[in-house]
C-alpha positions in Angstrom: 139.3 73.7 101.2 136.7 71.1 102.4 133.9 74.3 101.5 135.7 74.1 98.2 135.4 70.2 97.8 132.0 70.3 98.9 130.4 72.7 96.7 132.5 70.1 93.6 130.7 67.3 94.9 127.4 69.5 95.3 128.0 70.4 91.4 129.6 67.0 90.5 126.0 65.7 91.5 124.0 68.2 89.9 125.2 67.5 86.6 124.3 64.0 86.7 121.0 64.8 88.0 121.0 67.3 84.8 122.2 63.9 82.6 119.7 61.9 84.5 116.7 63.8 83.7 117.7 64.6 80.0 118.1 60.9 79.7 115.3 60.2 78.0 115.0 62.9 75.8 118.4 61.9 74.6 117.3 58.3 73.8 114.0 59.7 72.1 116.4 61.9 69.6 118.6 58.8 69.5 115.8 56.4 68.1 114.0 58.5 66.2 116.9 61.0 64.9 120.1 59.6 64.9 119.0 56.1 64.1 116.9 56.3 61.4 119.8 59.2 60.0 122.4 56.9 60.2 120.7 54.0 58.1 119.9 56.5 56.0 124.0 57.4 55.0 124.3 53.5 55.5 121.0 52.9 52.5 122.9 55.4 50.1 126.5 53.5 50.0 125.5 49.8 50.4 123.8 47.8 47.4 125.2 44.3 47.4 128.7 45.8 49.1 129.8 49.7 49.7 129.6 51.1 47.1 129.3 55.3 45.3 127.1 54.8 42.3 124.2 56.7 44.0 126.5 59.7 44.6 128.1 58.7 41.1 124.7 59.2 39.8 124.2 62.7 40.8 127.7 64.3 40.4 127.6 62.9 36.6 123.4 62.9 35.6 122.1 65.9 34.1 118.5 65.2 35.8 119.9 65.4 39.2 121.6 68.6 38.3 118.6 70.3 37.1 116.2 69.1 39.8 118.9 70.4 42.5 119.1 73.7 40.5 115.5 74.3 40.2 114.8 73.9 43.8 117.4 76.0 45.2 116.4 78.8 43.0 112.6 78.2 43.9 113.5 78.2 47.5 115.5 81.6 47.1 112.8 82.9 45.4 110.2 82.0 48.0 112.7 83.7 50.7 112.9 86.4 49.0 109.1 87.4 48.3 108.1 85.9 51.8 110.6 88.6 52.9 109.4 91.6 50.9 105.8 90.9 52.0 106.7 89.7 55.5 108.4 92.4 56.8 106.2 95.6 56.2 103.7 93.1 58.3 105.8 92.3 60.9 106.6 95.8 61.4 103.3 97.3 61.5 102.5 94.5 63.9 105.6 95.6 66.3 104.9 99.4 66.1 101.3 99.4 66.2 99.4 99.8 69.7 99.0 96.3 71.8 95.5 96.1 71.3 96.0 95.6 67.9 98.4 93.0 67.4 96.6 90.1 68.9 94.4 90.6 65.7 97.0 90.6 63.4 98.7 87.8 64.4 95.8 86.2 64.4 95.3 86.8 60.5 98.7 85.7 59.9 98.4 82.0 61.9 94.7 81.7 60.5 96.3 80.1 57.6 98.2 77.1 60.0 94.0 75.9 60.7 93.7 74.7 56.8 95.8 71.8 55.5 98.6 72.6 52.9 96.7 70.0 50.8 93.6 72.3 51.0 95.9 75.4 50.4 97.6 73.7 47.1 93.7 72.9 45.6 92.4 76.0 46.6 95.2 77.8 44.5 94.7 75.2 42.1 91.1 76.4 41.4 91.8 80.1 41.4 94.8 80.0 38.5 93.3 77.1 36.3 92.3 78.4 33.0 88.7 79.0 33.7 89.1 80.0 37.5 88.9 83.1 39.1 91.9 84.9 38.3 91.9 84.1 34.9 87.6 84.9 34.5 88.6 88.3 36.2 91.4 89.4 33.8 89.1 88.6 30.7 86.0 90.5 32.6 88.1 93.4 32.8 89.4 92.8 29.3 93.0 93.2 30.4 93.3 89.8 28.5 92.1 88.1 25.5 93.0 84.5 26.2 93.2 83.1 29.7 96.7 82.5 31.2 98.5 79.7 32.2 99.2 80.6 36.0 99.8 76.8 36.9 101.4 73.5 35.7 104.7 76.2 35.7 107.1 77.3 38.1 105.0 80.0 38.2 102.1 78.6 40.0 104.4 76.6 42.6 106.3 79.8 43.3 102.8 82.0 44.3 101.8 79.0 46.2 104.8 78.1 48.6 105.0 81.9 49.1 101.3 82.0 51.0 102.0 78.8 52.9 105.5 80.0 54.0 104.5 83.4 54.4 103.8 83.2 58.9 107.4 81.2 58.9 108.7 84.8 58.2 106.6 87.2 59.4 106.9 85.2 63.4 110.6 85.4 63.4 110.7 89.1 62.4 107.9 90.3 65.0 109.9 88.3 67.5 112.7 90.0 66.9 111.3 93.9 66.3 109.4 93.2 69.4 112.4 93.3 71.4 114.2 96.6 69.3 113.6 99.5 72.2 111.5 102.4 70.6 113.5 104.8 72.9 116.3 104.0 69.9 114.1 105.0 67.2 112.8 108.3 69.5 117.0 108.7 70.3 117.7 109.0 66.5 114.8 111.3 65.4 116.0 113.3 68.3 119.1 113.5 66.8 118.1 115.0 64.1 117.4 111.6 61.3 114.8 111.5 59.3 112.5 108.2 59.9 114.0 106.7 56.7 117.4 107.8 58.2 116.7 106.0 61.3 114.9 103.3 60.1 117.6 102.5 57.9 120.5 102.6 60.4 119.0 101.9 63.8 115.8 99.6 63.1 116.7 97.9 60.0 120.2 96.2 61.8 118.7 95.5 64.9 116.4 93.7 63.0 118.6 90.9 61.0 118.5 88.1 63.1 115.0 87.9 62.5 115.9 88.2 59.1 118.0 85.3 59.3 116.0 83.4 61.4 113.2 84.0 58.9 115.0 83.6 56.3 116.9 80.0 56.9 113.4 78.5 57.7 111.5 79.7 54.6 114.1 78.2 52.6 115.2 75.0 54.4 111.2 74.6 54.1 110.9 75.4 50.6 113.7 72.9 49.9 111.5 70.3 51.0 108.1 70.9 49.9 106.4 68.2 47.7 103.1 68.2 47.8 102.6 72.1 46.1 105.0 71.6 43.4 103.4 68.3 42.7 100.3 69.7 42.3 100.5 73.4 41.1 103.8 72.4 39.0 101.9 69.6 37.0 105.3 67.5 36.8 107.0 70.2 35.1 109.0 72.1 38.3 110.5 68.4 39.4 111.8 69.5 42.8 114.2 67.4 44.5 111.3 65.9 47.1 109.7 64.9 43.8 112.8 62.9 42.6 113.2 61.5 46.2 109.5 60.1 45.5 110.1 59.1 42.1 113.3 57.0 43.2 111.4 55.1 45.5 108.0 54.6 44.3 108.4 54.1 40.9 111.9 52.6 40.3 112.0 51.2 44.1 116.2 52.8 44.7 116.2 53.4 48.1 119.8 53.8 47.5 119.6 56.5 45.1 116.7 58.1 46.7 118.8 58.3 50.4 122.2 59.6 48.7 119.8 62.3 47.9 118.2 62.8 50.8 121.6 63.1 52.2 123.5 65.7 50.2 120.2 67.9 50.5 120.9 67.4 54.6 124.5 68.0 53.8 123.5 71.4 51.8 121.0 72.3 55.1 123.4 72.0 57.5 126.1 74.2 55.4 123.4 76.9 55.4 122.8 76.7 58.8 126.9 77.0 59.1 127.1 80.2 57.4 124.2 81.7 58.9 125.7 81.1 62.2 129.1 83.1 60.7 126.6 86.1 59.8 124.4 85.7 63.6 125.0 83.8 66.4 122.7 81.1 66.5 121.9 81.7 69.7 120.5 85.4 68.5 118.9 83.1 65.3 116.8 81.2 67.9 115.7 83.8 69.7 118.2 84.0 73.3 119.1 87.6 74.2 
């Protein structure tokens, strides 16, 4: 018995050492998490008294409906290219010999050096009507008059897809990385083809990447402003842009933060689900 109360007094006392030394970390989150979150919800329902209009607003406004519409759909279409092109890569990075990966994940960070404003001009130049893409079509005589490849969803879309592209590709090789090849070499043995085994022995074993990947391209893309500002050319009018037109332009905090906080409402329901489908703890990478 006094062993037993002893080791309880020995654990009692490491968990406040454990409280003590997460202390400030906790207040840091606090001030600049919590606090500025909470007078966020607090902006969006007080304007002279509490008040719904701002929530009103978006439930009733056909703006706000479209806006919300168009972004979710670019965001799933960003997920879903950044998907198709990321995973080939990830999975020649994973099955290729170590010498060689270094350099390829090296090609797919290189992008992280330049700025996303850089990224957005650079783009910008290539798709206007006398840029590059547009020059090469007409040298080849593929086309007679140039295209218009930007100032559309069109040119946001290709965009967001090359700056989100390593947000997908890491999670996947993070996850393949750890898939045993003796399972691959187990199923070939048994007589599957590679599509076979790829298909029901890599491809499974692969999803929390998938998920992983897939929840931060989007809850990324749900945010981006500065791309669609500038390859949309005010036609794509994301929700980030109507957050900054809200406050800059008509000075409604109030309206702007009721956005702000159904699109944190609409995050944190994505991250529910995906933690119904994987365990989060899978999602972020724990064994």
């Amino acid at each position: 018995m006094a062993d037993q109360a002893a080791f309880l007094r020995y654990e009692r006392g490491e968990q406040r050492l454990v409280l003590l030394l997460l202390a400030p970390a906790l207040l840091l989150v606090s001030l600049l998490l919590l606090v500025p979150l909470a007078w966020l919800i607090f902006q969006s329902v007080w304007h002279d008294g509490l008040t719904l209009e701002n929530y009103r607003r978006i439930f009733t406004e056909e703006i706000y409906a479209r806006s919300f519409l168009l972004t979710f759909r670019i965001a799933a279409t960003v997920t879903a290219l950044t998907l198709l092109l990321g995973y080939p890569v990830a999975y020649a990075a994973a099955i290729m010999h170590p010498r060689w990966r270094p350099l390829v994940l090296a090609l797919v960070v290189l992008p992280f050096w330049v700025s996303v404003l850089v990224r957005a001009y650079a783009w910008m130049v290539l798709l206007q009507r006398r840029g590059l893409v547009n020059a090469l079509l007409q040298g080849s005589g593929l086309i007679d008059t140039p295209l218009t490849l930007i100032n559309n969803e069109f040119g946001t879309v290709l965009a967001t897809v090359h700056i989100l592209l390593p947000f997908m590709v890491l999670p996947l090789y993070a996850t393949m990385q750890r898939i045993p090849p003796e399972l691959m070499l187990a199923g070939a043995t048994l007589g599957g083809s590679p599509a076979h085994v790829f298909r029901h022995v890599f491809l499974p074993l692969s999803m929390p990447g998938v998920v992983a990947g897939g929840v931060l391209v989007f809850v990324l893309a749900l945010g981006f402003y500065i791309t669609p500002e500038l390859l949309g050319g005010g036609r794509t009018f994301m929700i980030s842009m109507l957050v900054g037109r809200n406050v800059e332009l008509y000075d409604q905090w109030g309206a702007a933060s009721s956005i702000s906080v159904i699109l944190l409402a609409c995050v944190g329901l994505l991250f529910w689900v995906a933690s119904r489908l994987v365990p989060l703890e899978r999602i972020m990478g724990a064994r």
